[in-house]
C-alpha distance (Angstrom), angle and dihedral (degrees) to the residues before:
residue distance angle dihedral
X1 . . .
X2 3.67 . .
X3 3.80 97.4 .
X4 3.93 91.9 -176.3
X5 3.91 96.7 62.8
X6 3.99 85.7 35.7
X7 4.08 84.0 60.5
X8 3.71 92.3 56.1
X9 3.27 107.3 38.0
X10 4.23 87.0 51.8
X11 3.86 89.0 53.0
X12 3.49 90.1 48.7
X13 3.72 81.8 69.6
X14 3.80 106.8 22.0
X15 3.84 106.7 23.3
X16 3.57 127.7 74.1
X17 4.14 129.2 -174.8
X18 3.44 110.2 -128.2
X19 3.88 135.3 -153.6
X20 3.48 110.8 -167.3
X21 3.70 130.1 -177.4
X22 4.39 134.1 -161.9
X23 3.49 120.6 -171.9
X24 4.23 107.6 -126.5
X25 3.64 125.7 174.0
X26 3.83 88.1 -158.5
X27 3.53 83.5 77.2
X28 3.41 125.3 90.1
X29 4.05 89.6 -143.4
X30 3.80 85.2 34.0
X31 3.97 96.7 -133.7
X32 3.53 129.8 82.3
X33 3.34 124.4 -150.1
X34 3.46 126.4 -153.2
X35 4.08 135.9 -175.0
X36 3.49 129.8 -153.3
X37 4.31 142.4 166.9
X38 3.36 115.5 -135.6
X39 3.96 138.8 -169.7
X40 3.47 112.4 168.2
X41 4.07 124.9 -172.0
X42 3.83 138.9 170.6
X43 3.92 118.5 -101.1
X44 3.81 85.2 -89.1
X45 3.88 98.5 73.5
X46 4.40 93.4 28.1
X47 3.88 75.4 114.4
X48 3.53 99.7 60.5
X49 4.22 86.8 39.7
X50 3.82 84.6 56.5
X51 4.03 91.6 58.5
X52 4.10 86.7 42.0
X53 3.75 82.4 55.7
X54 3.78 96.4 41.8
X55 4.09 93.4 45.0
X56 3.89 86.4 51.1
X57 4.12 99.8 38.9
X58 4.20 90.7 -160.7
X59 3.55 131.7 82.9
X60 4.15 128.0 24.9
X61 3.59 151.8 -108.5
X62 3.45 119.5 -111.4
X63 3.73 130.7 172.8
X64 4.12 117.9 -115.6
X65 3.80 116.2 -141.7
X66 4.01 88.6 178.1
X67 3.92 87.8 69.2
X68 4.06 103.0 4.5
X69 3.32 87.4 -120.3
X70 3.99 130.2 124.8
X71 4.05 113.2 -127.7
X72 3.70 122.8 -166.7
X73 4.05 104.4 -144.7
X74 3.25 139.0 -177.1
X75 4.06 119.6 -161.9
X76 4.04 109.1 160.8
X77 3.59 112.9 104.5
X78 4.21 95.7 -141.4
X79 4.16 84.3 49.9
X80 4.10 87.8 51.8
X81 4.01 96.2 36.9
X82 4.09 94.0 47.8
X83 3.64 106.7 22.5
X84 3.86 114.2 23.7
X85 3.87 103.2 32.1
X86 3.99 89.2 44.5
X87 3.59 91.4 49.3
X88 3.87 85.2 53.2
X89 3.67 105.7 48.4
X90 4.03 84.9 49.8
X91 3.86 101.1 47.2
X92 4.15 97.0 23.2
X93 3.55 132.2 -169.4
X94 3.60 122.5 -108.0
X95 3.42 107.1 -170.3
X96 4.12 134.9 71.0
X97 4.18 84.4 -69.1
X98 3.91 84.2 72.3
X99 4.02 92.6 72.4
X100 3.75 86.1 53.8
X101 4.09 94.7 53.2
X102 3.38 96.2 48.4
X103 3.59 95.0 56.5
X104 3.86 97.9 40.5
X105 3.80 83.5 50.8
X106 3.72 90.3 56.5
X107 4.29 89.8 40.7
X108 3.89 87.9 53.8
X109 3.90 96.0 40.2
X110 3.92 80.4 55.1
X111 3.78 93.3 49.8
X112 3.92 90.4 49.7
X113 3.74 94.9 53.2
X114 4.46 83.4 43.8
X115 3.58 97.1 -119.0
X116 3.07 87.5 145.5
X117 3.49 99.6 80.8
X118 3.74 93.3 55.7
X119 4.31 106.9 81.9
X120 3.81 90.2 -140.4
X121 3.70 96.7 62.8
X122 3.61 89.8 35.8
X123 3.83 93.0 66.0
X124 4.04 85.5 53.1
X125 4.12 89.9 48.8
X126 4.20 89.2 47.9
X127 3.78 90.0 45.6
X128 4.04 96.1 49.2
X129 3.84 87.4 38.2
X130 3.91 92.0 56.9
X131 4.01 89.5 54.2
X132 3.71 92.6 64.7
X133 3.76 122.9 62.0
X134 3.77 98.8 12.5
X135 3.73 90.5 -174.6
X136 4.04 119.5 108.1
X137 3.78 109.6 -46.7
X138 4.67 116.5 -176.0
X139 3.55 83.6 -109.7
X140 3.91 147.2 45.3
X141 3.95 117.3 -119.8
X142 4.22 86.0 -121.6
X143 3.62 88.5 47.6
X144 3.82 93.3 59.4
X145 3.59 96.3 44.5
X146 4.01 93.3 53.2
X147 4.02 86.1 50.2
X148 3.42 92.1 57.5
X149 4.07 96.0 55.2
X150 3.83 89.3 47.3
């Protein structure tokens, strides 16, 4: 079996890339923005989570008491920039999911190079990020924007 092209063809159903975002006045921007990969799966398939985690050898598993599911994530930019995005751009999506990778690529490529930390690229990285996963996010696109000028 060609566990690679298994891997994306499972998280074209089960994963999602994720762009998330917490407003901190530490900051100079005062949001930080953080990426992560996600598959998650009911205790049933953990196992086959455990080999996702094994093939990869970054992130964790963690349970989820939100939706009693357990997730296998990966949030560290070097682990997403040399290990997740590679794998990727070798074995790619070809469904929908695809959009979604290609602009969390560009988010994280973004985030390597600290742009960041400059408000004029952040705008760019909160308007890509609110194209993929249009489901419920903590905070409104406008409300982001207006923390950032504060």
């Amino acid at each position: 079996m060609d566990i690679n092209s298994y891997i994306s063809g499972f998280t074209e159903g089960e994963g999602c890339f994720c762009i998330s975002f917490t407003q901190r006045k530490k900051i100079k921007t005062n949001i930080e923005v953080r990426p992560s990969f996600s598959i998650s799966q009911n205790k049933k398939n953990l196992e086959l989570l455990k080999v996702i985690h094994k093939h990869f050898d970054c992130g964790a598993i963690r349970y989820s008491n939100r939706d009693s599911n357990y997730k296998y994530e990966v949030r560290s930019i070097q682990d997403l920039m040399n290990i997740i995005i590679p794998h990727f751009k070798q074995y790619p999506l070809i469904g929908a999911k695809m959009q979604d990778f290609e602009k969390f690529s560009q988010i994280c490529e973004m985030i390597k190079a600290n742009k960041h930390l400059n408000q004029s690229y952040l705008v760019e990285i909160i308007e890509l990020a609110y194209q993929i996963n249009l489901g419920k996010r903590k905070y409104q696109k406008e409300e982001l924007l207006r923390c950032m000028t504060r």
